[in-house]
C-alpha angles and dihedrals in degrees: 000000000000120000127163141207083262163319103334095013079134097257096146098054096040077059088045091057095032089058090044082053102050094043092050084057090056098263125141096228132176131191121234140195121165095201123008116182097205127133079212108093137144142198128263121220082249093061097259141143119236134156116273088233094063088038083058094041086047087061099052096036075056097226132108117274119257126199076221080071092067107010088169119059118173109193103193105228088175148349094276102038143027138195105269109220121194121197088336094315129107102235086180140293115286137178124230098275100044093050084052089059099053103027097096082062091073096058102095084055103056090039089051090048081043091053097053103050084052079059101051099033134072079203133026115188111202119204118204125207132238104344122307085235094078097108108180084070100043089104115110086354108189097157106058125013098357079051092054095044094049081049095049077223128158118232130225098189116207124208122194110236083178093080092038141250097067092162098054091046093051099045086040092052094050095041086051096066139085114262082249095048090050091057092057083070109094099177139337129249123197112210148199085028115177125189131008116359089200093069082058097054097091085048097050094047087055098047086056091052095044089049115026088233135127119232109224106195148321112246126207124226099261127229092222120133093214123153111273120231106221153359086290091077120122093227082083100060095065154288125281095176125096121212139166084253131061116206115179122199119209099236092220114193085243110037121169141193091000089160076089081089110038082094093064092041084061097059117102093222096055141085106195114180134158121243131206105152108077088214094056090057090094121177097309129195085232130356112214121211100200132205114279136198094216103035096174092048095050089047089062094046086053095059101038090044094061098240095101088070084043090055096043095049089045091056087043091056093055098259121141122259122185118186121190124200111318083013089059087041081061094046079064130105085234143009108195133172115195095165090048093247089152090021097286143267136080141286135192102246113216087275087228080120128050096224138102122208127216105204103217133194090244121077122216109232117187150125109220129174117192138131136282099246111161098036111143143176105002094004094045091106088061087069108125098003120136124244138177131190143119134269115225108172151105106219137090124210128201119242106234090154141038114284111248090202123062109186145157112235111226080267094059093250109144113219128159122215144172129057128225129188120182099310105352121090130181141172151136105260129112123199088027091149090046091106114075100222083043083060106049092037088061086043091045084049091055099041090049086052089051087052093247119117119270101252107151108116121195118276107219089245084203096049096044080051100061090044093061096039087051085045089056105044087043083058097042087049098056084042109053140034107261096171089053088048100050085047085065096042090059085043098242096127 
């Protein structure tokens, strides 16, 4: 089991590269967290909801995706309360203390999803959550060291020397704990290093005597281009790159799935950035609406921000506006929510889009591949072009004009979806770009708009994958003692 310090202490990717590691050595391995709090979030081929990271750790660990990976989602709505998603499947909206109350319920069924992955896996790699040290939340723990102790499962606990005070996180975690619960930690890794590892060697040697604890390695802040988990990740904080095309991301409060978007950021041509401030929107190639867990509050925000008139004198002036999911609900004439799903009511939508949305109770689940049919003006160049994605909402949304998307649900049911008219596109469908030729066709479709020849080719999304995942597993190996790991994973240290 890996935990961390804290949030962003780079758990998820340690069990990224941990799962790349032990399949390389000919293990069946599967990744495993028992409740995971992201707004990213994917489809499995049974229908069901699970957290982006364990989707990602599924994949370099090279085997399919199971809700049983993550049974407990927790999809923040609000400050206060989150949906609260069992085994893939939404069981109701809850606040804090109400969640806290139930919690210790759910534990049969993500004992049951952890049991049989213990019978299906030579490995299994847990992920805890924030840091075990949070004690106000140690009652009834079943993410990080009451995890590990119905697991029978031995810690390596990482600390982030990135943000500073690596030492003192790591000592204060440790000294936090129950006597029991120290035990649990097998050896310390010190994570997101930059510069000379030999600086660090006095400290290490008195972090081991302070702690009793082993440090397993040092490891250095990768160069690996891998999916980010949540709203921490540092795609978010701005572009440095610089490309023929501008792409700009609304930044939503509550911004969901925008890995949607890590495809386009890949491509050479392309400056993809994420944008919060109305003033910094600037004059973009394209403007991007994302998917959004509260789509009536960050419509509100919208307005009351200033970006909605942005947005709206952008699209005037003939610039191109996508909008994905809760981004294409906004492009709308109305959202409305009869059944309180988002706390009820009805907005005025931005009216680029002809539609209206009904949010429901039930949430379409689905992975779904299919073809751009009805594109026009900007987007024209999408016509015929494959996608293949997923659908996670609870919306409908009324068909006024023809669908520009024709596709098959993971059933075989055939069902069309999204609207465009002139510049404006919308539709459903996450991981849209995750398909290489999907991705240059929308870039082709932006340089020929700015006047320049369509040159951006598709990048192999699985290839470029693997690559990463190897990267990463190439750069954990030189950083940490694997022999000393697996030692402890046969429990002979």
């Amino acid at each position: 089991m890996i935990q961390g310090t804290a949030s962003n202490a780079g758990k998820s990717l340690l069990c990224a590269g941990l799962c790349r590691i032990f399949a390389q050595d000919g293990y069946r391995v599967a990744p495993f967290k028992s409740q995971n709090m992201a707004l990213n979030s994917a489809i499995t081929a049974q229908g069901l909801e699970m957290g982006r990271a364990q989707v990602v750790q599924a994949q370099a660990a090279e085997v399919e995706p199971t809700a049983d990976m993550n049974p407990i989602l927790l999809k923040p709505t609000s400050n206060v309360g989150s949906q609260v998603i069992v085994c893939g499947v939404p069981r109701g909206t809850m606040n804090a203390r109400e969640y806290y109350q139930y919690k210790k319920n759910l534990i049969p069924d993500m004992m049951a999803a952890y049991r049989r992955l213990d019978e299906a896996y030579d490995i299994i790699v847990i992920e805890g959550a924030g840091s075990p040290a949070e004690i106000n939340l140690k009652a009834d723990d079943f993410v990080n060291m009451g995890m590990a102790r119905l697991a029978n499962a031995p810690v390596l606990l990482c600390g982030d020397i990135d943000r500073g005070g690596v030492f003192a996180s790591l000592y204060g975690t440790v000294k936090l704990l129950e006597p029991w619960e120290q035990d649990k930690i097998r050896g310390l890794i010190i994570n997101k290093f930059r510069g000379d590892v030999e600086i660090l060697r006095p400290g290490l040697g008195q972090l081991e005597e302070l702690t009793g604890k082993p440090v397993l390695g040092v490891v250095p802040m990768l160069d690996v281009d891998i999916d980010d988990e949540d709203s921490l990740s540092a795609r978010l904080e701005g572009a440095e790159k610089v490309g023929l095309l501008d792409i700009a991301v609304v930044r939503l409060p509550r911004l969901s799935n925008f890995t949607d978007f890590n495809p386009l950021e890949r491509m050479e041509q392309v400056r993809l950035r994420y944008v919060r401030d109305p003033h910094d929107l600037g004059s973009p190639d394209l403007v991007i609406l994302p998917g959004t867990k509260n789509t009536m509050e960050d419509l509100r925000w919208l307005r009351e921000s200033g970006m909605e008139a942005k947005i709206l004198k952008h699209a005037n002036g003939g610039g191109a506006v996508l909008g994905i999911c809760g981004g294409y609900q906004m492009l709308g004439a109305e959202v409305r929510d009869p059944e309180g799903v988002e706390g009820g009511g009805r907005l005025r939508g931005l009216g680029l889009l002809p539609h209206s949305t009904v949010f429901l109770g039930e949430k379409t689940r689905t992975q779904v591949e299919g073809r751009f049919r009805e594109a026009t003006g900007i987007f024209a160049g999408l016509r015929g072009v494959p996608f293949e994605g997923y659908e996670i909402h609870m919306g409908a949304t009324e068909q006024v004009s023809p669908p520009v998307l024709s596709m098959e649900d993971q059933t075989g049911r055939e069902k069309t979806d999204g609207q465009c008219r002139g510049n404006v596109l919308g539709c459903y469908v996450h991981g849209l770009f995750d398909r290489g030729e999907t991705a240059a066709a929308l870039v082709n479709c932006l340089l020929e708009a700015r006047g320049l020849t369509p040159e951006a080719a598709a990048l192999d999304r699985e290839d470029y994958a693997r690559q990463q995942y190897d990267k990463l597993a190439q750069g954990l190996r030189a950083a940490l003692d694997m022999d000393a790991i697996y030692r402890i994973l046969n429990g002979e240290d």
